[in-house]
VOMARFI-25694 format. One record per residue (C-alpha): x, z, y; residue number from 0. Coordinates in steps of 0.1 Angstrom, whole numbers, plus 2048, in hexadecimal, padded with zeros to 3 digits. Layout:
<nodes>
  east   up  north  pos
     X    Z      Y  NUM
...
</nodes>
This chain:
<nodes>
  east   up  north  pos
   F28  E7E    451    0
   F23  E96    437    1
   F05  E91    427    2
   EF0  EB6    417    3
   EE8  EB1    3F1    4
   EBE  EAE    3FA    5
   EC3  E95    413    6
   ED9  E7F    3FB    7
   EC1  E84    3DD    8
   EA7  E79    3F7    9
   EB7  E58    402   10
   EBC  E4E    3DA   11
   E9D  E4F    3D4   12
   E95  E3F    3F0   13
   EAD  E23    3F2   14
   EB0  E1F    3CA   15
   E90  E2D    3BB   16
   E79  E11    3C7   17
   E91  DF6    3B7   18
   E91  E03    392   19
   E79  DEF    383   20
   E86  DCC    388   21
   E68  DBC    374   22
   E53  DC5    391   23
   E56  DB3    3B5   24
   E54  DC5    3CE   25
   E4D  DB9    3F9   26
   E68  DC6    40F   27
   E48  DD3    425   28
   E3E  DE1    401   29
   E5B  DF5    3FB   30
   E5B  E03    41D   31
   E3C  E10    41B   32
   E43  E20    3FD   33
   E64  E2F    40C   34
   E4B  E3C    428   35
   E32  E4F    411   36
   E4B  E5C    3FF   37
   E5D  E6A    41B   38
   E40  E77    42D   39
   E33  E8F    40B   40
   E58  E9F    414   41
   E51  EA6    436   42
   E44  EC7    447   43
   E30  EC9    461   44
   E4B  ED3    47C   45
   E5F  EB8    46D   46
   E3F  E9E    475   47
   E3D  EA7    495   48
   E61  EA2    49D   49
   E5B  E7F    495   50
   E43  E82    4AD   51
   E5C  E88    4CB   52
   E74  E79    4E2   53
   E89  E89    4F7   54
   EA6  E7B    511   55
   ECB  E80    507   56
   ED2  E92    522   57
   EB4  EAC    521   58
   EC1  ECE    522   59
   EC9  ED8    4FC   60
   EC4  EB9    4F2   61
   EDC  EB6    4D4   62
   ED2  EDC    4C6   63
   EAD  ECF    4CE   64
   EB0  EAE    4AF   65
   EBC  EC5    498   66
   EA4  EE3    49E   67
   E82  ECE    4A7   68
   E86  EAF    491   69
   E89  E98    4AB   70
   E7F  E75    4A4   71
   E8C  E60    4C2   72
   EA7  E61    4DF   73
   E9E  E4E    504   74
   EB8  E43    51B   75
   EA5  E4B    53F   76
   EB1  E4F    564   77
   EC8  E6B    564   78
   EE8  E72    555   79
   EFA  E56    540   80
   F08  E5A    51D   81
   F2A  E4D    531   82
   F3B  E31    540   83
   F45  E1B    529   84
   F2D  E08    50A   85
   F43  E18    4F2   86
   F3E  E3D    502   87
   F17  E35    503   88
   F1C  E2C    4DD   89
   F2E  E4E    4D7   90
   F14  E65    4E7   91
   EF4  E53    4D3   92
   F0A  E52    4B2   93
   F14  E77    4B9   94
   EF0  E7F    4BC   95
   EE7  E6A    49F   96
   EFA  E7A    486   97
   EE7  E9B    497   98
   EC9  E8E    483   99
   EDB  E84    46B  100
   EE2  EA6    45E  101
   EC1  EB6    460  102
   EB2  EB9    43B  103
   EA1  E95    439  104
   EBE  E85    44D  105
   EA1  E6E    460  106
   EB4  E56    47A  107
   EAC  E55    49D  108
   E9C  E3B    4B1  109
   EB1  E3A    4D1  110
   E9C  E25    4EE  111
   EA5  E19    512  112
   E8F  E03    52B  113
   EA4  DE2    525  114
   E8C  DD4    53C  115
   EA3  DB3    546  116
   EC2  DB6    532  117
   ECF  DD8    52C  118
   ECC  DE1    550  119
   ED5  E07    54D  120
   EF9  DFD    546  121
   F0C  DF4    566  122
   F20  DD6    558  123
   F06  DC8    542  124
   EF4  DA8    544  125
   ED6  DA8    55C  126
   EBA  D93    557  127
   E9D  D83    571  128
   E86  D99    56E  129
   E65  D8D    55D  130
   E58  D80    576  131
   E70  D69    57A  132
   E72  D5F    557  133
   E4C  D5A    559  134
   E5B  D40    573  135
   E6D  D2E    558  136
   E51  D29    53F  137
   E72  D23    525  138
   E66  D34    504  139
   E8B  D2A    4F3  140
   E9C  D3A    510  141
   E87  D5A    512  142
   E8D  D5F    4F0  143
   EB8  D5A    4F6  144
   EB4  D73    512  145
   EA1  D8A    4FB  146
   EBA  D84    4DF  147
   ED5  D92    4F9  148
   EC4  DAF    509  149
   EBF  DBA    4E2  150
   EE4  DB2    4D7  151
   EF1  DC7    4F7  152
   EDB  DE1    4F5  153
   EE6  DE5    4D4  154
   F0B  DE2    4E0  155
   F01  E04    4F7  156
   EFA  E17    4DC  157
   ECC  E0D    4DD  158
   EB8  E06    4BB  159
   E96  E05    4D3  160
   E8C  DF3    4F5  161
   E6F  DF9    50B  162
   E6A  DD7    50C  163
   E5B  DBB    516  164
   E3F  DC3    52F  165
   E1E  DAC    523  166
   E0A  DB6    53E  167
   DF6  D9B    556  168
   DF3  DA8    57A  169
   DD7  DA1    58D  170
   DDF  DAD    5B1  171
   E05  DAA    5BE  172
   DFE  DCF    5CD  173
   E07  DDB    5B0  174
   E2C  DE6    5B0  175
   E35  DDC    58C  176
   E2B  DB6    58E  177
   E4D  DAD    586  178
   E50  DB8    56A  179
   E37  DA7    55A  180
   E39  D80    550  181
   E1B  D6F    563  182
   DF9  D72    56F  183
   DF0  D55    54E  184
   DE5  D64    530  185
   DF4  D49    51E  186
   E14  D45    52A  187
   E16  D6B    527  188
   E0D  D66    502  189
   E2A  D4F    500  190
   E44  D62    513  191
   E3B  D80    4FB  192
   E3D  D6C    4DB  193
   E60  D63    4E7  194
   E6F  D84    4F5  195
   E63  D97    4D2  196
   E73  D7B    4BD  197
   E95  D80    4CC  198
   E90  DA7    4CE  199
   E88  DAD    4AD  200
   E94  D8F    4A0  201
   E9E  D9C    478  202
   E9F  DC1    480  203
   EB6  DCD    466  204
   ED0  DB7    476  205
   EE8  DCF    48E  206
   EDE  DB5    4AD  207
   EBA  DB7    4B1  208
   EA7  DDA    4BC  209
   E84  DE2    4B9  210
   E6C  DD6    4D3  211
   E50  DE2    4E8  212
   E30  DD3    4F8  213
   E26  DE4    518  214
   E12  DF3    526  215
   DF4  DF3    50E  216
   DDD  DE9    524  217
   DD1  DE4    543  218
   DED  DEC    559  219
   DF3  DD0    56C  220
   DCE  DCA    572  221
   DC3  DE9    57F  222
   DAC  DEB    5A3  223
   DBD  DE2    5BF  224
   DE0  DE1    5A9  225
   DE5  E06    5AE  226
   E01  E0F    593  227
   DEC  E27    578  228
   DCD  E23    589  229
   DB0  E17    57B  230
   DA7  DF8    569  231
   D7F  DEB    56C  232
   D82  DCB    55D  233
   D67  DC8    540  234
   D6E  DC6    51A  235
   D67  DA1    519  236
   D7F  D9F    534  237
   D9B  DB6    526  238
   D93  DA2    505  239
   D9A  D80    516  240
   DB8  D88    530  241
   DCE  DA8    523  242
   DC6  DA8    4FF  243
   DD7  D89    4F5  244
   DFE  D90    4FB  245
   DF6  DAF    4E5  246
   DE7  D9B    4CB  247
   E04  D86    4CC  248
   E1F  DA6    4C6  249
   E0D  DB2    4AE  250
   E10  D8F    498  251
   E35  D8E    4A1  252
   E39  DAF    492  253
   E43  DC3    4B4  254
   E4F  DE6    4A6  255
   E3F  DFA    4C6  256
   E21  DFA    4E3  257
   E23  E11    4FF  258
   E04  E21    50D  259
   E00  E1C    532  260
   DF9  E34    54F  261
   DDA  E24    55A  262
   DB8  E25    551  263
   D9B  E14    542  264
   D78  E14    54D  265
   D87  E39    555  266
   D9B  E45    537  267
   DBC  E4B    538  268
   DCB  E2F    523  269
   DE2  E4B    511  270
   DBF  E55    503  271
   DA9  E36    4FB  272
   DA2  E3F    4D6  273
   D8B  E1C    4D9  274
   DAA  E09    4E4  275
   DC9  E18    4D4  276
   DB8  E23    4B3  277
   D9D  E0A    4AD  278
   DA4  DE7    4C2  279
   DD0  DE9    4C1  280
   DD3  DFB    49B  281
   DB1  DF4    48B  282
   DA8  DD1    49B  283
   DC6  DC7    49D  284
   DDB  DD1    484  285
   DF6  DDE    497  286
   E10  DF6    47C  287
   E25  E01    494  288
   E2F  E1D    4AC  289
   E19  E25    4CB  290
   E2C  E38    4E2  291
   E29  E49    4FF  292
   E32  E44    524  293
   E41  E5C    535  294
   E2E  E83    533  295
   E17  E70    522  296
   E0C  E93    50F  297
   E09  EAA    52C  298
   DFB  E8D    546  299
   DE1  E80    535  300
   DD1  E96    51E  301
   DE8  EA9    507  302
   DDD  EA9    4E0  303
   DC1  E8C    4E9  304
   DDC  E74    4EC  305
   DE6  E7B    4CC  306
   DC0  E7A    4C2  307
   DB9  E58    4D3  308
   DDC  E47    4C1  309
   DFA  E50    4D1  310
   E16  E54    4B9  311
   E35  E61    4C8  312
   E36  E74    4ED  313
   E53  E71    505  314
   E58  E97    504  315
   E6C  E96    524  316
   E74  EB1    541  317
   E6D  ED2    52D  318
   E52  EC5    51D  319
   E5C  EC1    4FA  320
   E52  EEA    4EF  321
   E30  EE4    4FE  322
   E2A  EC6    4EE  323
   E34  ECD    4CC  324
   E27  EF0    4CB  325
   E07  EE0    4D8  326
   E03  EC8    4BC  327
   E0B  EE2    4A7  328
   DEF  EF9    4B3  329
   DDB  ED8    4B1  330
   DDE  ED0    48C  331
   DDB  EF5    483  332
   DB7  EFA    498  333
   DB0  ED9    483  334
   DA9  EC5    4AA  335
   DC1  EAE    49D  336
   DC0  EA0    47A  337
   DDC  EA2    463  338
   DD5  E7F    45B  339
   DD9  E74    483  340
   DFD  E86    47F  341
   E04  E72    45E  342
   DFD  E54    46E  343
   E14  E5A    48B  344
   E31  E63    474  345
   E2E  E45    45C  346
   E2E  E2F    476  347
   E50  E3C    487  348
   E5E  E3C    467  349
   E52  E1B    45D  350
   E64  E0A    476  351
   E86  E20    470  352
   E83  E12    44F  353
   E81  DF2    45D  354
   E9D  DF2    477  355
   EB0  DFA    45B  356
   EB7  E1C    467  357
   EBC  E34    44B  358
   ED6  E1D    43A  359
   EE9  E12    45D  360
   EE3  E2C    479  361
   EFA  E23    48A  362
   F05  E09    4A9  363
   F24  DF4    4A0  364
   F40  DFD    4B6  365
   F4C  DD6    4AF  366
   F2E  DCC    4CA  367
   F3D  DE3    4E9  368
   F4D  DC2    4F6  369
   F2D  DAF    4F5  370
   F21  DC4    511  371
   F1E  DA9    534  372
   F30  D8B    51E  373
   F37  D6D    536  374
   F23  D58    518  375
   F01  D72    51F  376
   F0B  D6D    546  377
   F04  D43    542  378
   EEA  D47    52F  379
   ED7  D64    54E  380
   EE5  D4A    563  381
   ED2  D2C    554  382
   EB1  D45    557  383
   EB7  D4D    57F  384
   EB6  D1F    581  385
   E9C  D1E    570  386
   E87  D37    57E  387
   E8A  D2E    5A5  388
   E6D  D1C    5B2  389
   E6D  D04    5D0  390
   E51  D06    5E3  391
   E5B  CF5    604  392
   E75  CD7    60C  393
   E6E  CC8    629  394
   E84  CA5    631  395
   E9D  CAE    614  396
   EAE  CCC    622  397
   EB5  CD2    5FC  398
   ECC  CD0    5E9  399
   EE5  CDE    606  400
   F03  CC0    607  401
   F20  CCA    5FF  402
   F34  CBB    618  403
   F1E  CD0    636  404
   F3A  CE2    64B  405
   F2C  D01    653  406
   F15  D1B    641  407
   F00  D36    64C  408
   EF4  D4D    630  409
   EDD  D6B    642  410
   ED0  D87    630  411
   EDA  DAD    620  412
   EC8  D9A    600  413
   EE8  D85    5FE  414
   F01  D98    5F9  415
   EF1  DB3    5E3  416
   EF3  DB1    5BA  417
   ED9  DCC    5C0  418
   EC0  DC2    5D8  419
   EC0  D9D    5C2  420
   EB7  DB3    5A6  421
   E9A  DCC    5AC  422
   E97  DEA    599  423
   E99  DF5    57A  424
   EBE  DEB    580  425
   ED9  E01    57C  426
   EBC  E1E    589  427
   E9A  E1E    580  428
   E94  E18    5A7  429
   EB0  DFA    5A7  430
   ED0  DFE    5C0  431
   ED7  DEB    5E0  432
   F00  DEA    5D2  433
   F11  DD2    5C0  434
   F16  DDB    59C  435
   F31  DD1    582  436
   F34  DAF    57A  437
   F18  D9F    591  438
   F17  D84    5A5  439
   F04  D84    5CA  440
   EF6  D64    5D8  441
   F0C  D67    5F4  442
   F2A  D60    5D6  443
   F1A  D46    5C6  444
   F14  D37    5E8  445
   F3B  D38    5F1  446
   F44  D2A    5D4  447
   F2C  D09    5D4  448
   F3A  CFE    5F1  449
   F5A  CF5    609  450
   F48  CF8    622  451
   F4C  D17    640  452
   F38  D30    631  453
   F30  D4F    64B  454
   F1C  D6D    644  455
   F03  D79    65C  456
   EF5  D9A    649  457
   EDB  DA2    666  458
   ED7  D80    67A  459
   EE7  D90    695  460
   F0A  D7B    694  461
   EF8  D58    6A4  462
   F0A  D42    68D  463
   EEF  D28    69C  464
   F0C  D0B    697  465
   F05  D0C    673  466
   EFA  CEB    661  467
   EE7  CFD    650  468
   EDB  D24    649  469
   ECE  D31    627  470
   EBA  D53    632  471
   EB7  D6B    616  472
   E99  D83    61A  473
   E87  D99    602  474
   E7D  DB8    5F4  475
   E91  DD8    5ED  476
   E92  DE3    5C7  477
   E77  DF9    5BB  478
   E65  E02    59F  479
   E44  E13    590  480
   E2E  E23    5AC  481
   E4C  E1F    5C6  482
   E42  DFB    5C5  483
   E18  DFC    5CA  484
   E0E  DF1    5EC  485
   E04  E0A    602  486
   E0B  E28    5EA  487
   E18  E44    5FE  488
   E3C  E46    5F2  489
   E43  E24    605  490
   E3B  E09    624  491
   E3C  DE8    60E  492
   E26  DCC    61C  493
   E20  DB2    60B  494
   E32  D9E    624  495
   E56  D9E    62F  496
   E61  DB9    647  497
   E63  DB2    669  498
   E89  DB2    668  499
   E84  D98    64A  500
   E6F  D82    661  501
   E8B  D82    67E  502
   EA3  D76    66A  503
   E8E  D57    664  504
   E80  D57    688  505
   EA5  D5C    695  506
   EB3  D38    687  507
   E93  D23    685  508
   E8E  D28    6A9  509
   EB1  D1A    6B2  510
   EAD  CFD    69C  511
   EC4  D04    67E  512
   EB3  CF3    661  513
   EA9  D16    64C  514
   EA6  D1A    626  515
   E99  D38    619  516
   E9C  D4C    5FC  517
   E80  D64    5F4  518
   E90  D7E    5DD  519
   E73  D97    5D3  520
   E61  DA3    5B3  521
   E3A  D94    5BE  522
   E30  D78    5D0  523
   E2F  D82    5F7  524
   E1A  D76    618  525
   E34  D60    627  526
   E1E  D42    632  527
   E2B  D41    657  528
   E50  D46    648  529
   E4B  D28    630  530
   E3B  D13    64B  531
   E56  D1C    667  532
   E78  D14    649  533
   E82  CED    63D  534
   E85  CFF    61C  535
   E76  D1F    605  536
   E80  D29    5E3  537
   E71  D4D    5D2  538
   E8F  D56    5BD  539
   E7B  D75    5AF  540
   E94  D90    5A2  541
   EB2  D79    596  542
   EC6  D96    58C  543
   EEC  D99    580  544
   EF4  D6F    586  545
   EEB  D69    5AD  546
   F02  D4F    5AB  547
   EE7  D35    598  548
   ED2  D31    5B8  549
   EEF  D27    5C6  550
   EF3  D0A    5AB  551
   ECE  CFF    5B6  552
   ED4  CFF    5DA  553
   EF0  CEC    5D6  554
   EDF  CD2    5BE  555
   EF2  CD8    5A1  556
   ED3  CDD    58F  557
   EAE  CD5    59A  558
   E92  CEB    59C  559
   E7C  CF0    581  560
   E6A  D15    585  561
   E44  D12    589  562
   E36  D33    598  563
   E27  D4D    580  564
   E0A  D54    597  565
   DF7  D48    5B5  566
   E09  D4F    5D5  567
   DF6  D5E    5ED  568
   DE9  D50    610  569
   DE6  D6E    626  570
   DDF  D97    620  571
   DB9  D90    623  572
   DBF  D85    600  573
   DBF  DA5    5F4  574
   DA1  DB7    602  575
   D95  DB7    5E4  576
   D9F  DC6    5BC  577
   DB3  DA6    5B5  578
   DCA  D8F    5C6  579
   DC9  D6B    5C3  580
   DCE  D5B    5A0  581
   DC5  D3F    58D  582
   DA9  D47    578  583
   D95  D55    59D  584
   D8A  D37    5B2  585
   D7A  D4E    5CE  586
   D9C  D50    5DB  587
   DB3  D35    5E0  588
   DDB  D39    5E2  589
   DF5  D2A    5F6  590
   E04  D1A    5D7  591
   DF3  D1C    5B5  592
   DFE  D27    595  593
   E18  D11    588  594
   E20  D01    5AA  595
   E43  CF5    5AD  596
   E57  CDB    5BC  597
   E7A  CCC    5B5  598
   E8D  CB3    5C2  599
   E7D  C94    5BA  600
   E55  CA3    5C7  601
   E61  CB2    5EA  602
   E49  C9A    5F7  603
   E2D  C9D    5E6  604
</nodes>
């Protein structure tokens, strides 16, 4: 790339000017600042508030648009895809790279994705358990390998920047976005955060790790009723002692980014709580990196008084980038925002394109394409699917299945489905009910455990009552965001199993074939009649890409070990009120309670 004589007089004295004096030692952190400030005074307004903005790839004019408007940062969303292959995605970012490149400061892009469990908008990558399940795990070293993997194939599709992980603690399993968050605990939250960022971030400069992002600051799992963006009540002290803490933890592990949420508190918008963004995350706590956006942030929820309140770079998305930057423009000129506010904003984008390394290696290395869905990542998502199934029934040791059993019954659409084991935010931001490239179903995993005749009754309509023994696979279909609250209009989730669900389990129980089932959904669910009616019940959460590690469980290749990540619920009447069931609330008591979980050796107790 053909660097223009300014730009190149800019990076030496940027990359060399700071390193004259050898007498004097300098902090890495110290030189980057100074890098910072000294890029900034070069800046022009327009130029700032490019920073400012991130578009999609695919938005219309979107290549003309980071050379003409400055534009700070790239997001992979639902929509078109920058190809098929890791090496085309590399292509299109590094084509739109150098783009930036050759405006007159040459400032790299940051280029981010929602690599919510693995890199999950690339059909063929890795797939995680979603959080939840990992809550299930409680393994800090093996968050922080799954971590390490989402960063190093996210960086192998052409990403510097993940919208991830998701610190929130939900407090009602309403609430359609409880799987993505680690647990209703505080503490193991804290835990599970301190681990995800380490791997993330890891040494950023290194061409494997990508910046990270806590999310969503804060509130949004514990709003009334767990209505996604509604409205969060809980008192300071409260917000102080159950969400604050995962944030305090990101911010001592460095964590580059915190995304604003769509809820609110006490009745702000969270997109503009100056007292929260500006005074509790980057005063009180210290916080020196990016807050940015979620999506429409600037023309949802308040336009330049999100900018006001702290918010330092907007997804400009859907038309919406020449209001937005006109807007601020207008803003800063009518002196309603300060110069100072838009300073801020820019240092801290730049700040952590310094850090990433950015300006010397923009970049992906076309070397990592081949990392993409590795069978060594594939062991290791494989390990996290064990480890997170919990066993919460085994009545007169129907588990583990023998080996030697003739016949085999497995029941259930949620069987033979890579995407219905995997929930949304898979391949789609809703999730798909296909198979996707390299994935394994349950149904596979099953098959291949076993000599045994294994038949396949998708509907429980096939009467395949001489079975020794029938594993019923029931659960939710993928969703995500909104789509998932119950009772929000766009949907008829329950928070029990459909009807159709229940038959399944109704269909072989009542002719006496010994039933195990596997609960694959992204919450706990009301399924006491179910669990009490079945020898055996596992919640396999989300297990994503690897079905075939419940399989190995079943089977007793390996024991059970997940403890649940929040109180299971007894019956819908738990949830007449804000919350649901949890640990830290005695007025209502679960089912099972938080960190319940059998294995082999307790089925008795």
């Amino acid at each position: 790339m053909k660097i223009r004589p300014y730009t190149y007089l800019i990076y030496c004295f940027l990359f060399i000017g700071f390193s004259c004096n050898k007498e004097v030692k300098v902090s890495d952190e110290e030189i980057i600042e100074q890098k910072v400030d000294s890029l900034l005074k070069l800046m022009t307004l327009g130029e700032k508030i490019g920073q400012m903005s991130q578009i999609r790839h695919f938005d219309e004019a979107a290549d003309s648009l980071i050379t003409s408007n400055y534009i700070g940062s790239i997001i992979h969303t639902e929509g078109s895809t920058p190809g098929k292959t890791a090496l085309e995605w590399q292509n299109r970012f590094i084509e739109l790279q150098k783009k930036a490149l050759d405006t007159r400061l040459g400032i790299p892009l940051l280029i981010g994705v929602d690599a919510v469990h693995g890199q999950n908008t690339f059909n063929g990558a890795t797939v995680f358990p979603h959080n939840i399940g990992l809550g299930a795990t409680q393994n800090e070293q093996l968050i922080e390998q799954i971590a390490k993997i989402t960063a190093l194939e996210s960086q192998a599709t052409g990403f510097n920047w993940v919208f991830s992980p998701c610190v929130a603690i939900p407090f009602n399993e309403k609430w359609g976005r409880v799987y993505e968050a680690f647990s209703e605990s505080t503490a193991l939250t804290e835990k599970l955060t301190k681990a995800a960022i380490k791997g993330l971030q890891a040494n950023l400069k290194d061409a494997e790790t990508v910046l990270a992002t806590a999310k969503h600051f804060i509130g949004d799992g514990a709003t009334d009723f767990g209505v996604e963006g509604g409205n969060t009540s809980l008192t300071a002290q409260q917000i102080e002692s159950f969400l604050l803490p995962p944030y305090k933890t990101a911010v001592k592990q460095n964590v580059g980014a915190v995304m604003a949420s769509f809820n609110r508190v006490s009745d702000i918008s969270m997109h503009a709580h100056k007292a929260l963004i500006i005074d509790t995350l980057k005063i009180g706590m210290n916080f020196k990196g990016i807050v940015v956006s979620d999506w429409q942030g600037y023309s949802r929820f308040g336009k330049n008084d999100i900018i006001n309140a702290g918010v330092d770079m907007v997804m400009a998305v859907n038309g919406n980038l020449e209001g937005y930057q006109k807007g601020l423009k207008e803003g800063v000129e009518n002196k309603t925002v300060s110069l100072q506010r838009i300073d801020d904003a820019v240092k801290r984008i730049l700040r952590q394109k310094f850090r990433l390394g950015l300006f010397k290696n923009p970049f992906p290395y076309t070397t990592l394409a081949n990392v993409v869905g590795k069978k060594e990542h594939r062991e290791i998502a494989k390990q996290a699917v064990r480890e997170s199934l919990v066993l919460l029934k085994n009545k007169d040791k129907v588990l583990p299945i023998s080996k030697t059993a003739k016949k085999i019954v497995v029941v259930g659409e949620h069987a033979n489905s890579a995407g219905l084991q995997s929930g949304g935010w898979t391949i789609n931001w809703q999730g798909t009910k296909e198979n996707y490239k390299g994935a394994t179903t349950i149904l596979d995993g099953i098959k291949n455990q076993t000599k045994a005749e294994v038949v396949y009754d998708s509907l429980a309509t096939k009467n395949y009552f001489d079975a020794d023994v029938a594993i019923i696979v029931v659960g939710e279909t993928p969703y995500a965001e909104f789509f998932g609250d119950i009772g929000h209009e766009s949907n008829q989730l329950e928070l029990t199993l459909t009807e159709a669900h229940q038959q399944y389990i109704k269909t072989y129980q009542e002719q006496g074939v010994k039933t195990v089932v596997v609960l694959v959904s992204g919450r706990p669910l009301v399924v006491t009649n179910q669990i009490q009616k079945s020898e055996a019940f596992v919640a396999a959460w989300l297990p994503g890409s690897e079905g075939d590690g419940i399989a190995e469980v079943l089977f007793g290749d390996y024991n059970f070990s997940g403890k649940l990540p929040h109180s299971w619920p007894k019956s819908e009447e738990d949830f007449k009120h804000k919350y649901g069931p949890n640990f830290w609330d005695k007025t209502i008591e679960p089912l099972f309670p938080f960190g319940f979980g059998l294995t082999y050796e307790t089925h008795n107790k």
